[in-house]
C-alpha positions, 0 to 999 in steps of 0.5 A: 285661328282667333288670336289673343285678341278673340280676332279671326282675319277672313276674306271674302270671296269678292276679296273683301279683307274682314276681322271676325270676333265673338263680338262683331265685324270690324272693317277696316279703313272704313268703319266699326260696327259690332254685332251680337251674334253669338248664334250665327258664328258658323254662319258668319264663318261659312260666309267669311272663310278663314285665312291663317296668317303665316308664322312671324318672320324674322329679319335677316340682316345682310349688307355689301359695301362699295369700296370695300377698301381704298385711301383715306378719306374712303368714302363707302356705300353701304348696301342693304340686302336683309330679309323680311321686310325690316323697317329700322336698321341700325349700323355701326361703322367701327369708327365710333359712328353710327347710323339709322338709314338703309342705305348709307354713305359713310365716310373713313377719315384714318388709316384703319380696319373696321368691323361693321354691325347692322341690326336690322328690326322688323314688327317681329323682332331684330337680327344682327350681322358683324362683319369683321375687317370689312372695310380696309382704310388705307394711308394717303399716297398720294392717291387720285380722288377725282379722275383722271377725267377728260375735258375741252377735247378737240381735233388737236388736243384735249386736257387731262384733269385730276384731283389729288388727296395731298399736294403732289406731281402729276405728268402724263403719258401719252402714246398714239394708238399705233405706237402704243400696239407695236412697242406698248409704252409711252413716248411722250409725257406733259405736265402742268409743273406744280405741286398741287392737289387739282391739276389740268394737263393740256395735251397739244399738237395732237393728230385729228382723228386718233386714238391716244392711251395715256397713264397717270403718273402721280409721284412716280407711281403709274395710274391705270392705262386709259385712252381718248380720241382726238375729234375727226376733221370729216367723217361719222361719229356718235356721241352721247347726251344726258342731263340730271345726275343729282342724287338724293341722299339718304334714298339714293346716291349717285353711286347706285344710279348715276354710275349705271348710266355711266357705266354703260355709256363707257361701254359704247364702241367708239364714243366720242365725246358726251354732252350734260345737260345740267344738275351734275351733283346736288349741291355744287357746294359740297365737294362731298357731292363731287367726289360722289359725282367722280366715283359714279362716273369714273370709267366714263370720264377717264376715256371720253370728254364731258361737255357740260351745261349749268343746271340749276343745281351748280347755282353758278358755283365757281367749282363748276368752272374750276373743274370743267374749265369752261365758261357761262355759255360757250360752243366746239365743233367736230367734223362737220357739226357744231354744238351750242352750250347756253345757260338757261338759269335763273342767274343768267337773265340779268346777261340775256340780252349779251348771252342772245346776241353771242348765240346768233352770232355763234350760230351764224358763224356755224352756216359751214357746218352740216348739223347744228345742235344746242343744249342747255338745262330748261326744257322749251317744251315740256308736260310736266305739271307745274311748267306744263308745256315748257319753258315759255321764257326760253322759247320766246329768247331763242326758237326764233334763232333756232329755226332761222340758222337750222338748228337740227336739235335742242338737249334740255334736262331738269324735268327728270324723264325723257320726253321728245317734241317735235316742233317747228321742223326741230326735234326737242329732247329732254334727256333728264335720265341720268340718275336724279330722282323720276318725275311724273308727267302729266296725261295727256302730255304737252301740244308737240309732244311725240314720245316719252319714258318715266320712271327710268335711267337712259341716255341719248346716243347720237350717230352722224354720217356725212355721206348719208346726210342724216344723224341717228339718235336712239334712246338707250334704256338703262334701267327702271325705277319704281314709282315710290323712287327707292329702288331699281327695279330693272336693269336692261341688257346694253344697247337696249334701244327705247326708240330711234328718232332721224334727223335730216335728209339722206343723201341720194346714195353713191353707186359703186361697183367692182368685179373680181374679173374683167377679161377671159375666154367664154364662158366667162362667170363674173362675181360682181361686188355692190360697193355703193355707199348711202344710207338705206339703199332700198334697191339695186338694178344692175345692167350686166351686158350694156343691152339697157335690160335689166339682169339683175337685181340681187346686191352681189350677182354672179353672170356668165359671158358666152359670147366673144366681146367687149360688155358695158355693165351699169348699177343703180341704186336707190334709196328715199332720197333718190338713186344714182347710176355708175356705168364702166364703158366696155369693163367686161372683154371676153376672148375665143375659148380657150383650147381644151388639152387632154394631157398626162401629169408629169408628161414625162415620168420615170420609175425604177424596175419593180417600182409603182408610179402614177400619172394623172390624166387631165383635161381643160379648160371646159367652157361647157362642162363636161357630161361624160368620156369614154377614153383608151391609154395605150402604152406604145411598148408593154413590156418595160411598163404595164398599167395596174390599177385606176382611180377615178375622180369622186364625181365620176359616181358612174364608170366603166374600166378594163380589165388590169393589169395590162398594157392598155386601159379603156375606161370612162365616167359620167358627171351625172351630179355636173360638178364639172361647171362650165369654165372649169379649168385643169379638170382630173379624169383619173390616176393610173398607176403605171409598174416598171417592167424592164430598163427602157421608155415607152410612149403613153398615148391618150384616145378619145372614143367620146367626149361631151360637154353639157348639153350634148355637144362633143368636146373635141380636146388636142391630146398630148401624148406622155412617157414612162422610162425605166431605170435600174437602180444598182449598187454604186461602184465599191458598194454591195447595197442598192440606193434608197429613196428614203422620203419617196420623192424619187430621188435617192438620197442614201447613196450607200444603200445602209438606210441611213443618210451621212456624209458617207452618202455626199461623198459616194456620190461625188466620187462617182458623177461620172459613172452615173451621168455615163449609164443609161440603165441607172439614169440621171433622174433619180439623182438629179437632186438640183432638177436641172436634167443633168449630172453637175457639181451643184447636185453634190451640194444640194445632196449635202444640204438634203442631208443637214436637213435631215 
């Protein structure tokens, strides 16, 4: 296609990008030349193949906004998201303002609803897009602007701090994780007694190590539940360090950026508290970077303490002090680990000398403690072009103390990146990655250098375990941004892990063990339960039977004892740092074998004339297993009962029985899948259903052909015998209806016989106790309702409760 200018774009096929006209070749970006060619057009086309341009697109303007709504002043950021790549953007807030960035932060100072217009311009041409009623300002309440956010936390207390848009009351309520789950309120309150628009809340006498919920409550109106912890007085903990959360308007804000690192510290489980390195806002000035600061990081401050450090942007701004409360340089301890906040800054030289000298005495005083850390806003070492290697004038003030009094790790910032130096036996982090615009940094990188990461949003999370002896720190990726640092490019799941650096030693791990029995008959099967404690256990040694071989090398072994006697069992574990051993002195006694019973379940049962009841045959216990039986029941007078029918047991795949129904059965099975396991107890042989024949009792008697355990050997079991007795079930005296077992628990309840159980029922039966307890054919067990194998007063009362039951 040539256009109006007589001009044909063409590529070649090395990828060289041309512009053909009728009169010449023009390169661009390099040089013009122009060629009379009028015969070789088609040669130059067929050497330069024509690549048609596609339509002009036009933009399509699109915009979000966050907040959308809110108290005034209502600070909004606006978002752009048009299509085709415009270049100029025009907005109109509704309030008689306007702006030209892409992405601005506007400002709503009344009580208002405002229609928004963007007009966005490309090379092509412009589009515009109204959004009526899209931002709702609302009246002052008052309202929260800054907060609440949590500061100078410790074992016994912490301070909640807010900032309010007018003068106003503000109290606490707190509750105690455990009073909180059961009665889901607050039992205690504290305020600091002013009207004023910043307040900061001490919250005393807090108990070490506990979970706190809390509410806001500003003039009466309740804030959202939040919640803090208390620090530990011993025991693991993490925490989170990161540094250098500025933005840079117009290109970013920390509403884009710093609040996604936020965001995802607040999601952590069971943080403690985070430490910042410097550089929280721009300018410390502006409170207008503050309230941005606020915003971002909302979810985070509210339920967990920052700890901050100056960086260069504070500039020592007395709103620094006034919002965090803490001085130039300071330090705080939790559990077993100490932590040193310094000031690096150019402001803080003319007091080196005082500032060196509290930090070794600091230091010095923190020798009880099992980590030492420190942080501050220069980084010590660095590659970053212009203070390549790092801050010399720091090392040469502090490294020596560092390395003299242990310290296990320094936090710096400033230089946007992260980078991790590993000198002197200390690990160096520069954590800079909380949302301030990304630094390049030079290759190769800096002497000591170990790891780095550009061009990203992260964070540090620390994990320390006293028992292990060790601190984890993984380097949580958030994000990348593009080189040009205007847009977020990737957003990482959470928990993504850059990498994984350990800190120290690990102690020696701690054997432990337990077992879910330590006494029985053999064959007697143990499980036992690794209950050792150290960090990365790399292998288990057990001794199960106190010989010094070894049995088993599995985490949780299973063993079966065989032989009578007391058994001494040891675990070794062992991980880099060496291995320790827990024996128990005579912890396993195992006993002569129980007896093996081949008995009848109920041993004695009873069934009335015309009626079906069943009895279970059973065996154990088998401390060998069972293979396979060949039995006979016999009952001792056939004509008040006959057997008619069996069922046999689902193991028992392969059987045998004699013919039913009759007055004897001979029936066995083989455990062919040997589900029947050595030291199996009560083991079920079969169900036999038994008829009642006539009004009388016979004997049930067991015979054992054969019987034998895995393994071969015959079982030889002591067999109790069983009985069967049939009753007649009659009409009660003045009734012409029989009684009926309406459930078929056999006992019979509807006395009257008329299907259904009343009062009527309790009184029959108590009217004829005596004719019942007194006649043999009908039997006292189907109207024994107390079971106590008699006729009594108190079966009357449990029938007249079986009733009222239903």
């Amino acid at each position: 296609m040539i256009d109006h200018d007589g001009i044909v774009p063409a590529r070649s096929r090395q990828g060289e990008r041309y512009r053909i006209s009728l009169l010449g070749i023009n390169i661009p970006h390099d040089r013009e030349r122009h060629y009379a060619l009028p015969i070789c057009i088609l040669i130059l086309i067929l050497t330069f193949p024509l690549i048609v341009p596609a339509a002009a697109e036009l933009p399509g303007a699109d915009f979000t906004a966050d907040p959308s709504s809110g108290p005034v002043p209502l600070f909004v950021q606006f978002t752009d998201t048009s299509t085709g790549m415009p270049t100029t953007w025009l907005w109109d807030f509704g309030d008689g303002t306007i702006a030209t960035g892409q992405h601005p932060i506007h400002t709503f100072t009344s009580p208002g609803t405002y229609t928004v217009n963007l007009t966005a311009t490309n090379p092509n041409g412009n589009d515009t897009v109204v959004k009526p009623a899209f931002i709702i300002a609302q009246e002052s309440g008052p309202h929260l602007v800054w907060g609440p956010y949590l500061t100078l936390t410790s074992a016994t207390g912490t301070t909640v701090n807010v900032k309010t848009d007018i003068p106003s009351l503000v109290t606490v309520a707190y509750a105690t994780d455990t009073h909180y789950q059961e009665y889901g309120d607050y039992d205690m309150i504290a305020t600091d007694g002013i009207t004023a628009a910043f307040h900061r809340v001490a919250l005393t006498g807090l108990e070490p190590g506990t979970l706190y919920h809390y509410r806001i409550v500003l003039d009466g109106a309740l804030s959202d539940p939040f919640h803090f912890r208390t620090f530990p007085e011993s025991g693991p903990f993490t925490f989170v360090v990161y540094s250098d959360t500025q933005d840079q308007l117009p290109t970013f804000s920390q509403l884009e950026r710093h609040k996604l690192v936020a965001g995802r510290i607040a999601e952590e489980e069971d943080l403690l508290f985070v430490i910042h390195c410097g550089d929280l806002v721009n300018n410390a000035a502006n409170l207008s970077d503050w309230d941005r600061y606020f915003a971002a990081g909302a979810p985070m401050m509210a339920n967990t303490t920052v700890y901050p450090a100056l960086g260069n942007h504070e500039a020592n701004h007395t709103n620094y002090y006034e919002i965090y409360g803490v001085p130039q340089w300071y330090s705080f301890d939790c559990a077993r680990a100490h932590f040193s906040i310094l000031d690096t800054n150019s402001g803080a030289w003319d007091r080196m000398p005082e500032q060196s000298a509290w930090l070794a005495d600091d230091l010095a005083g923190a020798s009880g403690s099992l980590w030492r850390f420190v942080a501050f806003h220069h980084p010590p070492y660095s590659s970053e072009r212009n203070h390549f290697g790092g801050w010399e004038n720091v090392r040469t003030e502090w490294e020596d103390e560092f390395m003299s009094y242990g310290v296990d790790a320094v936090f710096s910032g400033h230089v946007h990146a992260y980078e991790r130096f590993l000198a002197n036996g200390i690990h160096y982090l520069v954590v800079a990655t909380g949302g301030g615009p990304s630094y390049n940094l030079e290759s190769p990188r800096a002497p000591f250098s170990m790891n780095s990461l550009e061009y990203a949003l992260a964070y540090a999370k620390v994990t320390l375990d006293p028992a292990w002896g060790i601190a984890t720190i993984e380097i949580i990726r958030v994000a990348d941004i593009s080189s040009d640092l205007r847009e977020v490019t990737t957003v990482y799941p959470a928990g993504t892990i850059f990498e994984t650096v350990t800190l120290g030693t690990p102690n020696v791990p701690v054997s432990e063990f337990t077992a879910n029995t330590t006494a029985g008959p053999a064959p007697l099967t143990v499980q036992f339960t690794d209950l050792s404690t150290g960090y990365r256990i790399t292998g288990r040694t057990w001794d199960l039977d106190g010989d010094g071989m070894i049995d088993s090398l599995e985490q949780d072994p299973v063993h079966t004892y065989t032989a009578v006697g007391t058994y001494t069992v040891n675990l070794t574990v062992t991980n880099t740092a060496g291995s320790s051993t827990e024996e128990k002195i005579a912890y396993i006694t195992v006993t002569e074998p129980a007896e093996t019973v081949l008995s009848l379940a109920p041993a004695a049962s009873w069934v009335s004339a015309g009626d079906i009841t069943m009895t279970r045959v059973l065996i154990g216990p088998l401390p060998r297993g069972l293979a396979g039986y060949n039995l006979t029941l016999e009952l001792s007078n056939p004509s008040v009962a006959g057997i008619t029918g069996i069922t046999l047991p689902g193991w028992a795949v392969l059987n045998s029985t004699s013919a039913l129904p009759a007055g004897q059965l001979v029936f066995g099975a083989v455990d062919l899948g040997r589900q029947v396991q050595p030291g199996a107890d009560e083991t079920l042989l079969a169900e036999v259903h038994l008829r009642g024949e006539t009004v009388g009792s016979t004997d049930l008697l067991l015979h054992v052909a054969a019987m034998d355990a895995d393994g071969g050997d015959p079982v030889i079991p002591t067999v109790l015998a069983g009985t069967v007795t049939v009753y007649r079930i009659d009409p009660f005296p003045g009734s012409t209806n029989r009684p009926t077992d309406p459930d078929g628990d056999g006992l019979y309840e509807d006395i009257n016989g008329n299907g259904e159980l009343d009062f009527d029922d309790v009184v029959a039966f108590y009217q004829n106790m005596a004719w019942v307890a007194g006649n043999t054919a009908v039997g006292i067990d189907p109207y024994d309702f107390n079971g106590n194998g008699r006729i009594d007063y108190d079966d009357v009362v449990v029938l007249y409760y079986r009733i009222l039951g239903g």
